[in-house]
N, C-alpha and C positions, 0 to 999 in steps of 0.2 A: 890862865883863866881864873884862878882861882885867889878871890881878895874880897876876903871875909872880914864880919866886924862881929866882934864879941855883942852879946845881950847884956853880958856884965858889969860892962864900961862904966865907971861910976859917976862919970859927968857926960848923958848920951850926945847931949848936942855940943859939946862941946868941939872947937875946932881944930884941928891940926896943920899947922901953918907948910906949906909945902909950895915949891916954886914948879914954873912949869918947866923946867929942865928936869925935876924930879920926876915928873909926870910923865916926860917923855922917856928917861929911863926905865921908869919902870911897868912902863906901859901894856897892858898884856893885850895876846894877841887875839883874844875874843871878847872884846869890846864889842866890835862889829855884831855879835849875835842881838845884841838889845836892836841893829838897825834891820835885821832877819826877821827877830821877832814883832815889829811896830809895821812894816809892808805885809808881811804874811795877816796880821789881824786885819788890816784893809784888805785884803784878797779875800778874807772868809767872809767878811760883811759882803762882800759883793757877789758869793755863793750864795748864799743866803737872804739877799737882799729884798726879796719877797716877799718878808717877813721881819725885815728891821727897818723900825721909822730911820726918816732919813740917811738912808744907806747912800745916798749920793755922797751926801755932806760930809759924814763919816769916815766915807773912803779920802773923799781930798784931805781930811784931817790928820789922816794916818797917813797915806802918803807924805804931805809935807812934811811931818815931823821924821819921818823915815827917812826923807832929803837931806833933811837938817842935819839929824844924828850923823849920817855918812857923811857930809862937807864936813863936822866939825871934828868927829874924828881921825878921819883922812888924813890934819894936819898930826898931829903927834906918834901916826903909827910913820907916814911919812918920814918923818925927819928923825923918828928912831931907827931907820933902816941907814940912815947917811951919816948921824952922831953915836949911834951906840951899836954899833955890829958887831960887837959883841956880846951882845947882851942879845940880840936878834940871833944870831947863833947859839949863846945858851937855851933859849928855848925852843928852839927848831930843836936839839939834841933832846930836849927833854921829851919822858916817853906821855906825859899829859897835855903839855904847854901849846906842843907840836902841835896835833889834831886843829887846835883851833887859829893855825895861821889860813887855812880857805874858807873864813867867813867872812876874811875884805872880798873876795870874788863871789861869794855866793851872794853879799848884797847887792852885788850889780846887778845881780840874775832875776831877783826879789822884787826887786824897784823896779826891773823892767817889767816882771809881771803883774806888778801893779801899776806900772803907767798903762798896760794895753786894757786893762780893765777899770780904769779910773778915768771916763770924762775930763777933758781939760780944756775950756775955749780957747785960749791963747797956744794951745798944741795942735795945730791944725795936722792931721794924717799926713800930708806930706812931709812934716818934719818930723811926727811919733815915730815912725818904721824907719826909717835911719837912724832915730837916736837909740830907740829897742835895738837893730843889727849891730850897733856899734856897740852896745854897754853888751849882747850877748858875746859878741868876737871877743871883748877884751876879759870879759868871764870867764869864760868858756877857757879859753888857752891860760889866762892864770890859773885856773884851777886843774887841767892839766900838768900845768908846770909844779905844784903845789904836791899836787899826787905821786908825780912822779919822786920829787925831791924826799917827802916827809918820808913813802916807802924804804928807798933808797937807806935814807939813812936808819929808816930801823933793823932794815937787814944787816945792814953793816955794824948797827949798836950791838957791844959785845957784856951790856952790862943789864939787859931789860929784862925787869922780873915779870913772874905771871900777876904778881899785886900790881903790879903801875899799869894796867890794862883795864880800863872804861869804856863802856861804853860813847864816848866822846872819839874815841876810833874809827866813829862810823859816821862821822862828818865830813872827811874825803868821798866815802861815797857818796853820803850823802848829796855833796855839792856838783860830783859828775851825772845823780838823776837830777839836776835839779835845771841840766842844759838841755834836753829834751821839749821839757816843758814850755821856755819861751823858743825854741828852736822849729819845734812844731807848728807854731804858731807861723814861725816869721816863714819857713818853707811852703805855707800856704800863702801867705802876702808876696812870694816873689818868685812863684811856682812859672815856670815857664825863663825862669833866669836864671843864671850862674848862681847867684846869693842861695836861690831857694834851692837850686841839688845839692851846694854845700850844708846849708841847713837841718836841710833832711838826713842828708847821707851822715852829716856829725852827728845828729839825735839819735841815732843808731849806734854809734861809735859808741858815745858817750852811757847810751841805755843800756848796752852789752856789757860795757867796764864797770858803770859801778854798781850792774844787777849782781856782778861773780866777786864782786869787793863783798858788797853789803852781805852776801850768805859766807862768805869768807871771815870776816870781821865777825860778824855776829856769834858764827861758833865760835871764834875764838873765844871771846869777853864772853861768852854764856857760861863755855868749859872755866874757865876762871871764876866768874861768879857762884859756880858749885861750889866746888874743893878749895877757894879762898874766902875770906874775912870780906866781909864789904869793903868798900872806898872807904875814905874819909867820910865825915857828915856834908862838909863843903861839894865831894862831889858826888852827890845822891841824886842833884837835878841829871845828872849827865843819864842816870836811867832813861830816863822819856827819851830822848833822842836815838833810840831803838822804833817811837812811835811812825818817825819821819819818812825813814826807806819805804815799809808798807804801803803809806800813804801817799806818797810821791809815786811810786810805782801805779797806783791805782787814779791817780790824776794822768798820766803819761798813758794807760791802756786806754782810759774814755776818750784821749785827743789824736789817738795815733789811726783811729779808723779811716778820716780822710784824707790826711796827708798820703798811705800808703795806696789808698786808692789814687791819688790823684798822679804819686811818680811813678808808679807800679804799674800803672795800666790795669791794674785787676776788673775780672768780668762785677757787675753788678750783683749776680747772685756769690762771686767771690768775698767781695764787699759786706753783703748781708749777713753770711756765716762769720763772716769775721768779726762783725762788728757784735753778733752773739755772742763770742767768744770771749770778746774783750770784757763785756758786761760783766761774763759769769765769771772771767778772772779777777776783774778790777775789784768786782765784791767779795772775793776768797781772798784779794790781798788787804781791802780793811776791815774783815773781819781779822785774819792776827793784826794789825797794826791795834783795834778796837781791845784788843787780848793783851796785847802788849802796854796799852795804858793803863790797864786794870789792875796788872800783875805792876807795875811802875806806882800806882798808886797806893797797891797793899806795901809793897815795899819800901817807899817814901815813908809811910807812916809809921811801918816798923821801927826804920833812925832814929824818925823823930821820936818815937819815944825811948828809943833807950839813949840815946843823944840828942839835943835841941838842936835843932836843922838852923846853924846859924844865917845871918843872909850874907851871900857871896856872888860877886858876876856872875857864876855859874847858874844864880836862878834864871836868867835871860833862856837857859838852855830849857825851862818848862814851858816858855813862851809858844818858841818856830815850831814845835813837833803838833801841839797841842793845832795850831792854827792851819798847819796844814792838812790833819787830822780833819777840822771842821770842814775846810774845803772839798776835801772827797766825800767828805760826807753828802754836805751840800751838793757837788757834780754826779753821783751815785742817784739822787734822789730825784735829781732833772733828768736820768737818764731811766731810772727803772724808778717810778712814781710811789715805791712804798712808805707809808709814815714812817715806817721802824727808822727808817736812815734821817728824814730832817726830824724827829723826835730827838735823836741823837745828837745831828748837828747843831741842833737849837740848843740843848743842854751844854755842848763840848764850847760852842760859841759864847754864855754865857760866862762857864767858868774862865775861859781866854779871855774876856774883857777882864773879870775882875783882879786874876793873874797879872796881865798886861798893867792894870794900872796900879797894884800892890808892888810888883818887882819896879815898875817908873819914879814910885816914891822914894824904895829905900836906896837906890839909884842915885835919884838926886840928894837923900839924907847923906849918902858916902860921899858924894861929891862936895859937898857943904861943908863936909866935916874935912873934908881930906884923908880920910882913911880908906877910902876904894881905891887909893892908888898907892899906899903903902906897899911894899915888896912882902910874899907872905911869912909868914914867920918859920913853915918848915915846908918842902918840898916832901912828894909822894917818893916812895924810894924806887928806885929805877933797876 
């Protein structure tokens, strides 16, 4: 994840001649967050859409290029799995690299949930909810597979220090809450069918796994973040993505009211207790995820000042958390009408555009230059 370019480069634009066999070499495996972080901002405009001029337009804009991104990356992470396996193996072992191989599956998940909320004329419903159950199936079980794998081998890693431990750890979870959410969905679209018990019954699966990862992981990387030195400055963005789990869990309580009523058979006044309950949790989980950005953005600043926060792929990673941040904000606000929450989500949503389109730029500056895809010059120690 981590492919930094110095401030001090003494010819900035200048370019770095690089072939795309290079590219594919050394291709890291959280490129995908930039396609996380460009659907998730189309999902918050559509939270919020109330309240932003043309949020229609907005969303198919983000969508597409969130399309785009994922076709065009697709190819080089592809064909690094068939020409460099070992070098796909080098960073699976690694205890940073690793975290960010399930952000190719969580873009499936992402996209999907921005196709069910993005308008498309030429996507007539009969072909959405099969193309959403198909990119969720094939999500869903990569990122399983993903889970299982990355754990695996760090049990077995006999060389991982308490420093090589980020908050970037908690993107496994993160990516098992994140099947719920279009899950829930499709278990209501196909309620009364096989698809929609599997649906349901995984979003449970999935909601259980990585609610006991995320409070697992978290102490871990907190108990480290006391008694250890910070990351690197390169990986400072990876604090935010403590914002996500919260957030996600708090989008997952406001959707899961009718689906349970509907496979559950629950009585009506079961239902209305319930769906009390989910409120008053969904709001105690963004308020810490709300606590969690706060304390992420005193300490962002801190780096930066005693270190220049260089720019690194890893900014992608202020993107996803922040956007889905907005979006509970914005689903909290539709469900309990207080200002405090779209005051917030209007704010959280402003700084994510200008986030979104500052990390887009220096994005394509590295891409230009050929220096975002240089190998980095030292690894976190393990």
């Amino acid at each position: 994840m981590i492919r930094s370019q110095s401030k001090s480069d003494p010819v900035p634009m200048a370019r770095h001649p690089i072939t795309f066999q290079e590219i594919v070499e050394h291709f890291a495996p959280g490129w995908f967050a930039s396609v996380m972080g460009t659907a998730a901002t189309g999902v918050a405009i559509f939270a919020l859409r109330n309240f932003v001029p043309f949020a229609g337009a907005l969303q198919v804009i983000f969508l597409t290029l969130a399309v785009v991104l994922f076709g065009v990356l697709l190819a080089p992470w592809s064909i690094r799995w068939l020409k460099h396996p070992q070098a796909v193996r080098r960073d699976l072992m690694h205890p940073v690299s690793a975290a960010f191989f399930p952000t190719m599956p969580i873009s499936l998940l992402v996209i999907g949930i921005a196709l069910e909320k993005t308008p498309l004329p030429f996507l007539p419903e009969g072909a959405l909810w099969p193309l959403l159950l198909t990119l969720w199936a094939i999500g869903s079980l990569a990122i399983l597979i993903f889970a299982l794998v990355i754990l695996t081998i760090f049990f077995h890693h006999t060389e991982i220090r308490w420093e090589a431990s980020t908050l970037g750890w908690l993107i496994p979870p993160v990516s098992m809450l994140l099947s719920p959410v279009l899950g829930l969905s499709l278990s209501m679209r196909y309620a009364g069918a096989l698809w929609g018990e599997v649906a349901f019954y995984a979003s449970l699966f999935f909601l259980g796994a990585g609610s006991l990862l995320f409070l697992l992981m978290m102490a871990t990387v907190f108990t480290r973040s006391i008694f250890y030195a910070p990351p690197p400055a390169p990986l400072a963005p990876t604090l935010w993505v403590g914002v996500a789990p919260p957030s996600i869990l708090t989008i997952v309580a406001l959707r899961i009211v009718a689906p349970v009523q509907s496979h559950l058979a629950v009585s009506q006044q079961v239902a209305e207790t319930f769906s009390l309950l989910a409120k008053v949790s969904g709001a105690a989980l963004w308020g810490f995820a709300l606590f969690w950005m706060m304390l992420a953005l005193l300490a962002t600043l801190e780096t930066h000042r005693r270190t220049p926060l260089p720019f690194a792929l890893s900014w992608w990673a202020f993107i996803f958390p922040v956007g889905v941040f907005t979006v509970a904000s914005g689903m909290l606000y539709q469900a309990m009408p207080v200002l405090f929450f779209l005051w917030i989500g209007l704010a959280t949503l402003i700084g994510l555009l200008v986030l979104w389109v500052a990390t887009l730029l220096r994005t394509i500056q590295g891409v230009w230059r050929g220096t975002i895809f240089l190998p980095p010059a030292g690894q976190p120690s393990r």
